[in-house]
N, C-alpha and C positions, 0 to 999 in steps of 0.2 A: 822301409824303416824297420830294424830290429825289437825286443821288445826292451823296456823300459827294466833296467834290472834294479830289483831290491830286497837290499840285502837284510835280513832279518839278525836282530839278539834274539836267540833263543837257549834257554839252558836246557831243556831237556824235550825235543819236536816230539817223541812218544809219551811224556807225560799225561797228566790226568787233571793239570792246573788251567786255566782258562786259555794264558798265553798261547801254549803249545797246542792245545784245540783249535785257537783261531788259524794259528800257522798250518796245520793242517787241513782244516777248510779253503783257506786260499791256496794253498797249492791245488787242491779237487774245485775249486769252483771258476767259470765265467774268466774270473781276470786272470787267469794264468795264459789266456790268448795274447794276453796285451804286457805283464809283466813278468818278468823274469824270478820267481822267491827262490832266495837261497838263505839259510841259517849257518849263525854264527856259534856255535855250541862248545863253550869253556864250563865244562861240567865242578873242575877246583877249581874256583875264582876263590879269590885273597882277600880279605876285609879291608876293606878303607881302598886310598887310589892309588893301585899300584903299579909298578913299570911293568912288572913281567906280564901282568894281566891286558896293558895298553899294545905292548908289544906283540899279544898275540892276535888281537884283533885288528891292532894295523898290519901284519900279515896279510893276514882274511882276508879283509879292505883290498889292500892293493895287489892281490890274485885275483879278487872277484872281479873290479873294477864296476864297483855300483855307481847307478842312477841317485839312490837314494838307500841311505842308512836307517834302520827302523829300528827307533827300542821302544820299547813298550814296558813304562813302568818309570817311577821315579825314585830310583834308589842306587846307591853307589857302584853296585856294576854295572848299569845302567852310561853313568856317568866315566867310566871307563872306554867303554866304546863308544862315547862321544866324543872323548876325548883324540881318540885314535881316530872315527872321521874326521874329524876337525885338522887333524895332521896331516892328513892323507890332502884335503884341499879339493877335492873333483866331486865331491859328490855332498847332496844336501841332507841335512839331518833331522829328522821328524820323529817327535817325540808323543806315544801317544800315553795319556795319563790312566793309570788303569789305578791306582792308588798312592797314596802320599804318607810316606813312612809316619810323617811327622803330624799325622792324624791321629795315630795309637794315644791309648790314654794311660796304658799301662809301661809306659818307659818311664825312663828319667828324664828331668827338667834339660839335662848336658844335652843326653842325644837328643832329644830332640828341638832344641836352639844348633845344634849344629847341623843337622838334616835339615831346619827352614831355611834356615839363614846362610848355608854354604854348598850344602849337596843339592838340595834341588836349585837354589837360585842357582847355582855354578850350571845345573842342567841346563835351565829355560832360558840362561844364558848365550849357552852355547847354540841351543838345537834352534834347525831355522825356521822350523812351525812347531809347534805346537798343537795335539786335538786330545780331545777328551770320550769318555764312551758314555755320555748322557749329557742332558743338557746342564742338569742344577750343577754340575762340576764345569761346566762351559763359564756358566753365569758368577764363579767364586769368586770374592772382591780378592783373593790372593793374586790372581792371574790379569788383576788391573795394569799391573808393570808390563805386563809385555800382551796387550791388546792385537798390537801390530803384530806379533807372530802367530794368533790362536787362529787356528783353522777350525771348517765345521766338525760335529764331532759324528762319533760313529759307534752307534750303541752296538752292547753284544748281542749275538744272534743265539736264537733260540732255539735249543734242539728238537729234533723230529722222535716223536715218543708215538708208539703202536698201542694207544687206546683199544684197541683189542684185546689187548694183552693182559687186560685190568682184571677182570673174573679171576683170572689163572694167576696171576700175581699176587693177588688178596687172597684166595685160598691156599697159596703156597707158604707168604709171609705167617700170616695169621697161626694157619696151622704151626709154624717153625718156634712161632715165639706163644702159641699156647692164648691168641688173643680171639674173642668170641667174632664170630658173624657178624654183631649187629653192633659193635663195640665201635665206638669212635675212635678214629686212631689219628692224633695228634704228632706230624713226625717234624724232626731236626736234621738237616743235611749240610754238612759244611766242616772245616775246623773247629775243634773243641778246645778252644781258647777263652781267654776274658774279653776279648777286645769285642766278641761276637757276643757279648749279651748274657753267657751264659748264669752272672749272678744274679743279673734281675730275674731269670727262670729260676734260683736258689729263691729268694726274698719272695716269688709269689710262693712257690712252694711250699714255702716253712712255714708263711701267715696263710694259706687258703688249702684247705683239704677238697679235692674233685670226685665228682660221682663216679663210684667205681668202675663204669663204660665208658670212661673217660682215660684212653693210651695215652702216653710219651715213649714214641717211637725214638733214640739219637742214633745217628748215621754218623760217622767220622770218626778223626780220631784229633789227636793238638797235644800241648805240653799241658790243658786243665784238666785233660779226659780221667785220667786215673783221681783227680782230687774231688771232680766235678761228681762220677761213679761212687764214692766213695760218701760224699756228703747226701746224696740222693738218698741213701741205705735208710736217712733218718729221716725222710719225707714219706707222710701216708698215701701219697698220690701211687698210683702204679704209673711205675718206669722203668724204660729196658733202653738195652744195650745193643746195638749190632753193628760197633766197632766199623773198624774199614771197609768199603766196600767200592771194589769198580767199577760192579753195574749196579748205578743208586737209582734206573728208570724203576726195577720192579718193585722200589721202596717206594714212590711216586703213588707209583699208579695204588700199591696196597692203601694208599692211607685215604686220609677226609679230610683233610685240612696240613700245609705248611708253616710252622713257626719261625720268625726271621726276629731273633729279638736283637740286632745288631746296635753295638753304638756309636757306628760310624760305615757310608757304604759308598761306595761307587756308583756303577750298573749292576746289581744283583745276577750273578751267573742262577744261582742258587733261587731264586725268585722266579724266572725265565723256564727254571724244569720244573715248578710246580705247574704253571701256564701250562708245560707242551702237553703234561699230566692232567691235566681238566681237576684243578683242586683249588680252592682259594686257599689264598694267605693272610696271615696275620704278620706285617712289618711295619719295623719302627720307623718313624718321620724322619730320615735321615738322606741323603745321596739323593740318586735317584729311584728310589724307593715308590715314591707316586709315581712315575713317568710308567710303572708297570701295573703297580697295584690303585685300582678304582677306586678309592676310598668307601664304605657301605653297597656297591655293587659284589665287584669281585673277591673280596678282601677287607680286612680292616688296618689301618692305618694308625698306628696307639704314638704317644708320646717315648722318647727314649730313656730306658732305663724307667720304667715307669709301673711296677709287679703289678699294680690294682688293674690298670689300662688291661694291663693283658691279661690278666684274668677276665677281666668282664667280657673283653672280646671273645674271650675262649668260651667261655659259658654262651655268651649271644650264638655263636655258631654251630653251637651243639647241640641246640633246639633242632627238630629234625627238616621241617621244615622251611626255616633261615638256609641250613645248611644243603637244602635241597636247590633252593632259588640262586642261591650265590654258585654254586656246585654249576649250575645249567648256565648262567650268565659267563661264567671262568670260559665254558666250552663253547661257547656262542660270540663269543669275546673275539674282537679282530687283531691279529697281534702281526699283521702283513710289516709294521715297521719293524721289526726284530727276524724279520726275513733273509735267509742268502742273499737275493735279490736286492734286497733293499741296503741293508748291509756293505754290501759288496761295491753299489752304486756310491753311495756315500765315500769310502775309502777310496773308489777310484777317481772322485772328486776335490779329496784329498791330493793323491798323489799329484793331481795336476795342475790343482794351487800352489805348490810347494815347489814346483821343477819352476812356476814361472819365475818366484819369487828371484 
C-alpha cells in the first residue's frame, strides 16, 4: 500500500508564521513514512471567493490527486480551496482551526456577521472533519452544529531552545540594548497589534510607574507598532524596542519572565517558546492559555484586558525569589504533550478518522 497523500494550503512553507513551521516539521518528522505532504502555495490570493483563486487550486488538486485536503485556518482563502476540493469529489477535506477571524474585536460589526455567519459556517460546512489545536477551542458552544464532524484536536508543538545558550544570550542582548545584569527583563514576542492586548500594556502603563530594574523588552512588529512606540515615549516605565526578529530564541532565553496580554487566543505558538526557554508567563484567561500556563506554579494567569491584574502579576514575579521558584518549576515543568512525538500521534489519528468517515 502506497502512502496516504496530503495535500496541504500553505501560503508561504518558508515563512516564519506557525502554519508554515508546522508544514515543515511534518515533512522532517515520523509521518512522512506513512503520508505523502505536498503544499498548495498561491502566494496573490484575491479577497473574497474568487474563481481564479478556486481555479487554481483545483488545478493543484487534481495533478496531485490527494487522499486528503488540509487547510488549516478559517478564513476566506481558506474556503477557497475547499471549495475547489469539494469539486474535485475524491478526496476528504479537514479543516484544522488554528483561529476564527470573527474573534477580532477590532473590526467592524459587517465583517464580522459575515465571517460567522457565512465564511466560516460556509467552511465547517463543507469540510468533512473538523479539529482544533487545543482543547478549550475543541469544547466552543460555536462548534455545537457540527459535533459530528469535530475530530480530536492537535496542539501546537513546542520548539527545541539550547538552554545553554542562555548566559551568551543575556550578555549579548543586555549588553545591545544597554540593560543591567541583574535588571529584570520583562519581554513581548508576537504582532504588534490591538487584537494582542497591546492597550491594556498602555492603560497599566500610563496609571502604574515600575522600579526602574524593571525592562519591557517588545519583539515584533504589526500595523500598532509605530502608534504603540510612539505612545510608550510618554510612559516612565523603561521600554525598548527590538523590532522584527527571526531568531526570537536569543530574546527568550535573555529575558525573566514572558508577557502575553492577548485578548483573544487559540494554542499560544508564542507561550510554547517561552516554555522551551525555561521562563514563566504572564497570560490572559483566554483560548488555550491554561492548557500551557500553570496558573501560580509556572506563570500567572490575570483576567483579559485587565492593566491592575497585570501589574500585580508583574510586580509578584519580580520579587526575586517568586521568580526564582517559578523560573525552576517552568524547567522542571513536563511539557512531553506539545511534543513531535506526541503531536504527530494525535494528527496521525486525525488523519485516520477522517479517511474512515
Amino acid at each position: 500500500m502506497g502512502k496516504v497523500k496530503v495535500l496541504h494550503q500553505v501560503l508561504d512553507p518558508s515563512g516564519a508564521g506557525g502554519v508554515s513551521a508546522e508544514f515543515r516539521a511534518l515533512r522532517n518528522s515520523n509521518l512522512s513514512d506513512r503520508y505523502d505532504f505536498g503544499a498548495m502555495i498561491l502566494n496573490d490570493f484575491h479577497a473574497g471567493i474568487n474563481v481564479h483563486d478556486i481555479l487554481f487550486y483545483y488545478r493543484h488538486i487534481k495533478k496531485y490527486k490527494p487522499d486528503i485536503v488540509h487547510v488549516r485556518g478559517a478564513a476566506i482563502d481558506g474556503l477557497n480551496a475547499i471549495i475547489a476540493a469539494r469539486l474535485y469529489r475524491k478526496c476528504k477535506v479537514l479543516t484544522t482551526v488554528h483561529g476564527m477571524y470573527s474573534d477580532l474585536i477590532y473590526i467592524s460589526p459587517l465583517k464580522r456577521w459575515i465571517s460567522k455567519n457565512i465564511v466560516e459556517r460556509a467552511i465547517f460546512m463543507l469540510s468533512h472533519g473538523i479539529s482544533c489545536v487545543c482543547k478549550n477551542a475543541t469544547e466552543r458552544k460555536y462548534f455545537d452544529a457540527y459535533r459530528d464532524k469535530m475530530l480530536p484536536y492537535v496542539y501546537n508543538r513546542i520548539p527545541k531552545y539550547d538552554n545553554r545558550l542562555k548566559n551568551d544570550c543575556r550578555e549579548k542582548i543586555r549588553t545591545q540594548f544597554r540593560i543591567n545584569t541583574n535588571d529584570i527583563v520583562c519581554v513581548y514576542v508576537g504582532r504588534m497589534t490591538r487584537e494582542k492586548g497591546l492597550l491594556t500594556l498602555e492603560k497599566m502603563f500610563a496609571t502604574h510607574i515600575f522600579p526602574n530594574n524593571i525592562v519591557f523588552l517588545f519583539v515584533g512588529d504589526g500595523d500598532y507598532r509605530k502608534q504603540f512606540e510612539e505612545n510608550c515615549k510618554t510612559y516612565k516605565s523603561r521600554i525598548l524596542f527590538a523590532g522584527m526578529q527571526k531568531d526570537v530564541e536569543q530574546y527568550y532565553l535573555a529575558s525573566d519572565m514572558f508577557l502575553q496580554p492577548s485578548l483573544h487566543e487559540n494554542h499560544s505558538i508564542a507561550l510554547l517558546e517561552a516554555c522551551a526557554a525555561g521562563i514563566p508567563s504572564i497570560a490572559t484567561n483566554c483560548g488555550g492559555n491554561n492548557e500551557i500556563v500553570c496558573n501560580d506554579f509556572t506563570g500567572k494567569i490575570v483576567n483579559v484586558d485587565s492593566p491592575s491584574e497585570m501589574y500585580e502579576a508583574i510586580i509578584e514575579l519580580c520579587n526575586p525569589s517568586v521568580l526564582n521558584q517559578y523560573t525552576k518549576n517552568v524547567q522542571e515543568m513536563d511539557y512531553s504533550q506539545f511534543s513531535d512525538e506526541e503531536c504527530d500521534n494525535a494528527l496521525d489519528l486525525v488523519y485516520k478518522q477522517i479517511l474512515r468517515k
